[in-house]
N, C-alpha and C positions, 0 to 999 in steps of 0.2 A: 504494500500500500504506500504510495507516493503522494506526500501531504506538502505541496506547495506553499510556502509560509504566510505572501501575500494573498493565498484565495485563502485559507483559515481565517484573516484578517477582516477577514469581508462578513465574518459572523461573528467577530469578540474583538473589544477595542483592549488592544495592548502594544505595549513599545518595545517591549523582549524579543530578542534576537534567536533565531534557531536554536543555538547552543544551549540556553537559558530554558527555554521550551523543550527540549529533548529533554535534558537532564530533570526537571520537573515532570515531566508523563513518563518517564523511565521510572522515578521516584514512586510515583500513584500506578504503576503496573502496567504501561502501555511500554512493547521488546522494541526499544531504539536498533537499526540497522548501522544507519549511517546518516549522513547528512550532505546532499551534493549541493555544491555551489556551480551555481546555472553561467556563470560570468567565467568563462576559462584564459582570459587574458585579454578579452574583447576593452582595446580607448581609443579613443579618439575617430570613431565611426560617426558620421553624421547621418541625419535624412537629405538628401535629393531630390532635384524633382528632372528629368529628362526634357528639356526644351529642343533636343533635335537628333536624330538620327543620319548619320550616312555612312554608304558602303564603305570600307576598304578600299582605294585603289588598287592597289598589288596585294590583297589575300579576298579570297571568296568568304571566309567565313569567319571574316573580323567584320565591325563595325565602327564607326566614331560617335561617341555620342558627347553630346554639349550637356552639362550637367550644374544646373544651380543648386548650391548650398547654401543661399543668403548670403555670404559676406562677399563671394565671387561666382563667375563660371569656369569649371573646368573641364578639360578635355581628356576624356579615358578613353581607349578600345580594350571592346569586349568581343568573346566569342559567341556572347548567351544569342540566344533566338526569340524570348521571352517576353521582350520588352519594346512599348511605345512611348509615342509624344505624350509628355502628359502624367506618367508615372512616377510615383513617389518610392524610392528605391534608397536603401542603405549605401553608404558610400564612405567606404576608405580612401582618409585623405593621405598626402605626402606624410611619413611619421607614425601612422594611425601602427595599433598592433593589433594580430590576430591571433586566436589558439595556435598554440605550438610555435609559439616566440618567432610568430612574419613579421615583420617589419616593411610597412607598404613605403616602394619606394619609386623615384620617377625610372619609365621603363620604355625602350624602344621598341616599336614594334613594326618592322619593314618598311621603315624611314618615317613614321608618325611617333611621337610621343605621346604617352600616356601620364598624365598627372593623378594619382589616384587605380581605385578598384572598386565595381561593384560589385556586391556579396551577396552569395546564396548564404540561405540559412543554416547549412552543414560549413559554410567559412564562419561563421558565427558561434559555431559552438555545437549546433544542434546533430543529436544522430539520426542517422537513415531511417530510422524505427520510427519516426514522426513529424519527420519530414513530408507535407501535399505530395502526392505524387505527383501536381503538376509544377512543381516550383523544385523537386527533386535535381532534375538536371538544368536548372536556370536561376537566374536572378530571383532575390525574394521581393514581390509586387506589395507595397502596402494598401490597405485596403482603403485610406481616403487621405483627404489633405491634412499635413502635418506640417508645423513650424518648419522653415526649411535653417537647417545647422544644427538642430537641437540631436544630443546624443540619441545614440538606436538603445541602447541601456535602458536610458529612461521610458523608451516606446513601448517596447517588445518585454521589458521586465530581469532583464540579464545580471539586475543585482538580485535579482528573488534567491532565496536557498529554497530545496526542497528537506524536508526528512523524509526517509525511508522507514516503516513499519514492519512487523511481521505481526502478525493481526492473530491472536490464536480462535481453534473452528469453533469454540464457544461466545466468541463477542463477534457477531456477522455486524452488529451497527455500528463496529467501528471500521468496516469497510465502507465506507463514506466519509468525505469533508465534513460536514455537517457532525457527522458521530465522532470526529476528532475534536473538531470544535466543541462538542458538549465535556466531553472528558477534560481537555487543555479548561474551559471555562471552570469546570468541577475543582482541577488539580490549583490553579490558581485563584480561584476563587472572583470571579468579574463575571458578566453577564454573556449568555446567549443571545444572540439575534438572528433568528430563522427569519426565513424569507416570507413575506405577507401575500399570498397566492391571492389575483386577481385580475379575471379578466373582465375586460371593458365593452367591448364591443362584440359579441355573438349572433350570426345570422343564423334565418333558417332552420330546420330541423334534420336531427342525423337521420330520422326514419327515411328520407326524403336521398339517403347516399347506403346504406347501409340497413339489411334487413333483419338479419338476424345473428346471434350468436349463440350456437349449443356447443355444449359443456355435456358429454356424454361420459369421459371420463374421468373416474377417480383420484388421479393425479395431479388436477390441477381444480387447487380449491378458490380461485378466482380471478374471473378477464373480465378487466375496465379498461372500453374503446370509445375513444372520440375521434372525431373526423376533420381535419384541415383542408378548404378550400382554395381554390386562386391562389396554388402555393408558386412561391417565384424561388426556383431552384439555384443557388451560385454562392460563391465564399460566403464564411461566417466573419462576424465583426473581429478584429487583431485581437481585442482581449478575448474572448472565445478560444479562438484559436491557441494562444499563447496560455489559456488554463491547460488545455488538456494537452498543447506538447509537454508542457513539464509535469504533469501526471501521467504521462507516457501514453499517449493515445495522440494517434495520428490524424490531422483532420480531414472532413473527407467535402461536405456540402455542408450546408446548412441549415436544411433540416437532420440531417445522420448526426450534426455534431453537438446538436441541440438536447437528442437522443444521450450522446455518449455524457455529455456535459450532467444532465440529470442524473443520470445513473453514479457518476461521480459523485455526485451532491449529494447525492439520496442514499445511495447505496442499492437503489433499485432498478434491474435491468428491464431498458422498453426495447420496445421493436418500432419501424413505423414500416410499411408496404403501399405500394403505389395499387391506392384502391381500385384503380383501372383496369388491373390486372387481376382484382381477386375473383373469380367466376363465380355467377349466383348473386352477388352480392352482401354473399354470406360466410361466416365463421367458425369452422366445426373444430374442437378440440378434441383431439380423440387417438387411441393408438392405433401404429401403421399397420397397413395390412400386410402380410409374406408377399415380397415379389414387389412392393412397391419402390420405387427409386426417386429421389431430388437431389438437384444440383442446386448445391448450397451456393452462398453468397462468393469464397474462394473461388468459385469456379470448378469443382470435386464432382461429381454425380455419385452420391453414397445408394447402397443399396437396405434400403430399410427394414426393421423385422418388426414382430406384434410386441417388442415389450418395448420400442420408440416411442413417444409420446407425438405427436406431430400438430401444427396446424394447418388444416386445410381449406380452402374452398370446397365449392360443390364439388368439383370433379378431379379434384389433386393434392397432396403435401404442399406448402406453401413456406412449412419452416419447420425445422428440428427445434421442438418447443423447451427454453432452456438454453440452449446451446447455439446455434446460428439461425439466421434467416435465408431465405432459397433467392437463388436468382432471377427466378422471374418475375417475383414482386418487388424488385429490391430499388431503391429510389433514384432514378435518372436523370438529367436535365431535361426531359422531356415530361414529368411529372406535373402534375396538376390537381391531383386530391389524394391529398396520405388520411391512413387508416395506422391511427397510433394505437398500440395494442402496452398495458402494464396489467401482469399477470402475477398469478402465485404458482410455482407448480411444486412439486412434490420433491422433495432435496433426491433423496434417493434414486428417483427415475432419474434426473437430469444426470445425476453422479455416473450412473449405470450406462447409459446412452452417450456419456462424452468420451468414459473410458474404454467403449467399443471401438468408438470411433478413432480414439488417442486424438481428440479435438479439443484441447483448454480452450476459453476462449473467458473474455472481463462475465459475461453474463455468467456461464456455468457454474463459476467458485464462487460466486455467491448465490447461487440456487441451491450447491450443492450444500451449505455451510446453514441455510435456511433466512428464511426472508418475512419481514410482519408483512401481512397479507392486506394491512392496511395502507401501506406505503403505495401499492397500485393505483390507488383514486390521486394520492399528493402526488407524486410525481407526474403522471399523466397530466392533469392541471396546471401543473409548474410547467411542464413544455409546451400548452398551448401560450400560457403569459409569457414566454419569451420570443414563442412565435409570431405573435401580435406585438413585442417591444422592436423586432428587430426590423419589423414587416414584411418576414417571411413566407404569410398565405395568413388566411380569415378564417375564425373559429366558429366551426357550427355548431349551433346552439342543441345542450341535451347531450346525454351518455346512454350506454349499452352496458351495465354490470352485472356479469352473472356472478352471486359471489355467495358459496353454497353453505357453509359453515362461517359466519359472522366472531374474527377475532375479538375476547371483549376484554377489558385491563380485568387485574384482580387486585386484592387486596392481602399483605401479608401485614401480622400483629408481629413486633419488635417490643421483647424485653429491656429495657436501659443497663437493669442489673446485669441482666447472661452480658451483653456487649461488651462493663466494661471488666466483666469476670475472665471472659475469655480472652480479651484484650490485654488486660494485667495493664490496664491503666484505669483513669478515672475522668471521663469525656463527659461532659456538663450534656443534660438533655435538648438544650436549644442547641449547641454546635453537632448534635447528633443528628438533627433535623435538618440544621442548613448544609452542612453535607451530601446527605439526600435530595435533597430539592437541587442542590447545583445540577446534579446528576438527572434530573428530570424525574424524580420518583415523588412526587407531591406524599408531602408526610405532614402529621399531624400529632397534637399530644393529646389522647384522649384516656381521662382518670391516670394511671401508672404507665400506660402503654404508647406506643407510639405506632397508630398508623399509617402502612406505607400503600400508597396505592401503585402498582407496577405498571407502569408505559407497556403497552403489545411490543415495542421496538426493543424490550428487553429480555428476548428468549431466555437466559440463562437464569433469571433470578424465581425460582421457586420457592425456596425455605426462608425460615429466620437465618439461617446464617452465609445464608447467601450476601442479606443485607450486614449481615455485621463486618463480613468481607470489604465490602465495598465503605464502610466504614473503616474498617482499620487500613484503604490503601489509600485514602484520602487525606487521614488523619496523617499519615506517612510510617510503613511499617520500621524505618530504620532510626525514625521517632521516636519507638517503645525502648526504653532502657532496660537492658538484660543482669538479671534478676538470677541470684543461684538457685536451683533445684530444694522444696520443698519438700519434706517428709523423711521416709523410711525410705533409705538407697540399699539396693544389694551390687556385693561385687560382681562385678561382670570379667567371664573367664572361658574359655574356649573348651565344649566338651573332652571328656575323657579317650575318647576314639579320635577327636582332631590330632589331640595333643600326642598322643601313640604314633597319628602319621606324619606328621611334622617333621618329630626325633628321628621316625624311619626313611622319610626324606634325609634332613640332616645327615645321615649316617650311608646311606647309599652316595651322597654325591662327595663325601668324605673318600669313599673308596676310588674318587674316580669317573661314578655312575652321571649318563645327562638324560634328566626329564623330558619328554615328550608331550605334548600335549596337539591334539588332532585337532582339525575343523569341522565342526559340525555337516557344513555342506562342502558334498567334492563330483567332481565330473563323471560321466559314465564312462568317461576316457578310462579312470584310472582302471579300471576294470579289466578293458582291453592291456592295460600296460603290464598288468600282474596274469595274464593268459587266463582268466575267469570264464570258461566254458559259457556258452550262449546259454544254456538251458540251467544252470548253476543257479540255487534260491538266492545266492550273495542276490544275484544282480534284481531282486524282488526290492526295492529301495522306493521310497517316497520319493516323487517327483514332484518340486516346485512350480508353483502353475506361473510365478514372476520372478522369476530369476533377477539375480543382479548381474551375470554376466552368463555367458555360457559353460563356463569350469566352474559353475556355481549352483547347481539346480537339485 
């Protein structure tokens, strides 16, 4: 999990530095990785703007382009192909430095001079992994007018740090911004600010695009779809973009990255499909049939079996439900009405279905890790309002939610006494409470007790001492002052039969003698290697169904 420091920022006002933030949610229980600095040597790059193009004289596949930076114009040639009148483009002046100690300097190129370089986003820093496929091998285009001279740093976010996570499969809600944000809020104790879901403007009705959605199978306990109209397909805004390359996702359009951007936020994976394409006009969730086949989104044509979960149109597989979407629904520039699909399905199937496949993909791990099934209606929501912020298509009015079992909070009762018995401190009942509430678990002191109402986004917290937990990592467990051992101690001494083999160790290696010790798993080689007849019980052995290598099963 890659937690960019400026998008966290954007839900809790703080002035703490990565460092400061790590080593505090490392403190409260969140497994720090690392921490990447997004800036790998990237100064004195400015914004540009391209006032003119021409050929090369003597090379075919150079250009000259005139380039204002506000204080002058200069004259670079480039090779890119990428680029017009008119564009605002990063640009390395005489001096400027890039990753891997360049130093941009004035260059000849078949009797033209070049003052300057302009730069793709992999000369910037950035890797292949998230890098547009269309700005891959070209110049990086920015998406509108920008000061011209002002640092690309400043633009693009290059002084950001990310942290890196390792999320464990009991807390899914902190696979999300947003579920970072609550813990870092929690751990330092400042306020949350979630996002105020609202959209303004809703035409029409979904009956009127979209007819139906069955839910025949048991796998998936609920599909919330809305419909976007007059969708206008092309780049997402710089800061869009620039979230999800530094939480490692690559951008694609934007409506896809509005999709991937929620899912970030939320922790919740959506789908959207070019409702053009779905046949029937309708939505069957349900498992594959033997023999049936879809070509996923990669471009793959997988062959599907009955324990797939899939969804379909009337007359086909549409998407590996959980795991990828299919190709023939998948969003174009030639789209015009997406069908946003946020679901709940079944951890286990998804799990079972990716690992046939060997397909990971951001949606699966956390389908498979499990997901509040109410998060499907907020997310959903959330990417029509940015739909309409960015005016990427018009939302119709009304939803289609089949959602068969209703997740509902509970409530657990907390002793103060067990908390701070177990704790081996003495935590006052109001900081017992604001703890909790940082944490989103709305608590209250009623008579001796304290109730905790549990958020649905909190799978893990069933018991009282689930809550006393989250109280002692809050509280900070390297806080508690260690205390010598209470009571009746017995000496601890290694049975009479160790102690026999120990000495009889000792005593053989005295003479000489060296221990062996086997590996539990060994090849069916070795069998061949000792002439172990074919038919021979030795070779009757447990086979590994996943090996770690082949001399290992």
């Amino acid at each position: 999990m890659l937690l960019p420091i400026k998008w966290l920022k954007d839900y809790i006002e703080t002035d703490k530095d990565a460092r400061i933030l790590a080593d505090g949610l490392t403190l409260s229980g969140s497994h720090v990785e690392s921490i990447i600095a997004l800036n790998k040597g990237v100064e004195n790059v400015v914004v540009g703007k391209i006032i003119d193009i021409e050929k090369h004289p003597d090379a075919d596949k150079l250009s000259i382009c005139k380039v204002d930076i506000g204080s002058e114009t200069l004259q670079i040639v480039t090779g890119a192909t990428n680029l017009s009148v008119g564009d605002y483009i990063p640009v390395a002046v005489l001096g400027s430095k890039l990753p891997g100690d360049i130093i941009i300097e004035k260059t000849n190129f078949r009797g033209i001079d070049s003052y300057g370089m302009l730069c793709s986003l992999k000369e910037l820093g950035y890797s292949d992994n998230v890098i547009p496929k269309e700005m891959k091998d070209g110049i990086f285009i920015l998406d509108k007018e920008y000061p011209l001279g002002i640092s690309i740093v400043d633009i693009i976010g290059l002084d950001n740090e990310v942290i890196e996570f390792e999320i464990t499969p009991n807390r899914p809600d902190c696979l999300s911004i947003i579920g970072m944000a609550r813990e870092t809020a929690a751990t330092f104790n400042i306020n949350l600010k979630e996002p105020q879901i609202s959209i303004k403007n809703e035409v029409e009705d979904i009956k009127n695009y979209l007819d139906s959605i069955d839910v025949p199978s048991d796998n998936c306990n609920r599909y919330y779809a809305r419909v976007i109209k007059d969708v206008k397909i092309g780049v997402s805004p710089l800061w869009m973009q620039t979230r999800l390359m530094e939480a490692g996702v690559r951008p694609i359009n934007n409506i896809v990255d509005i999709t991937n951007f929620v899912m970030l936020e939320y922790g919740e994976p959506l789908h959207a499909f070019d409702l053009e394409k779905v046949e029937g006009r309708k939505i069957i969730v349900r498992e594959a049939l033997e023999g049936e086949k879809i070509l996923t989104l990669d471009e793959v044509e997988r062959n599907l079996s009955s324990s797939d979960l899939v969804i379909a149109d009337a007359t086909k597989p549409i998407g590996i439900a959980g795991v990828m979407g299919g190709f023939d629904t998948e969003i174009t520039s030639s789209t015009k009405y997406v069908l946003l699909e946020g679901a709940n399905f079944n951890g286990k199937s998804v799990r079972l279905t990716s690992k046939r496949f060997g397909l990971r993909t951001e949606a699966s791990t956390r389908f498979e890790k499990g997901i509040d099934s109410n998060l499907s209606q907020t997310a959903v929501e959330r990417v029509c309002q940015l739909v309409e912020e960015i005016g990427a298509g018009i939302v119709v009015k009304g939803n289609i939610d089949v959602y068969k079992k209703v997740k509902e909070e509970s409530t657990i009762t907390l002793r103060p006494a067990r908390v701070n018995k177990l704790l081996g401190i003495d935590i006052p009942v109001e900081t017992m409470i604001s703890y909790l509430n940082g944490l989103g678990l709305e608590s209250k002191l009623e008579g001796e007790l304290i109730s905790v109402r549990i958020p649905t986004f909190r799978l893990d917290l069933e018991r009282e001492i689930d809550l006393i937990e989250e109280i002692g990592r809050i509280y900070g467990f390297h806080n508690i002052e260690s205390k010598p051992l209470v009571g009746v101690l017995t000496r601890g001494e290694k049975p009479r039969a160790r102690r026999i083999e120990d000495r009889t160790k000792a005593i053989l290696q005295g003479l000489g003698l060296n221990e062996v010790m086997t590996y539990s798993f060994i090849s069916p080689k070795a069998y061949d290697r000792i002439n172990v007849s074919q038919d021979s019980s030795l070779r009757d052995y447990i086979r590994l169904i996943n090996p770690l290598g082949e001399d290992i099963v």
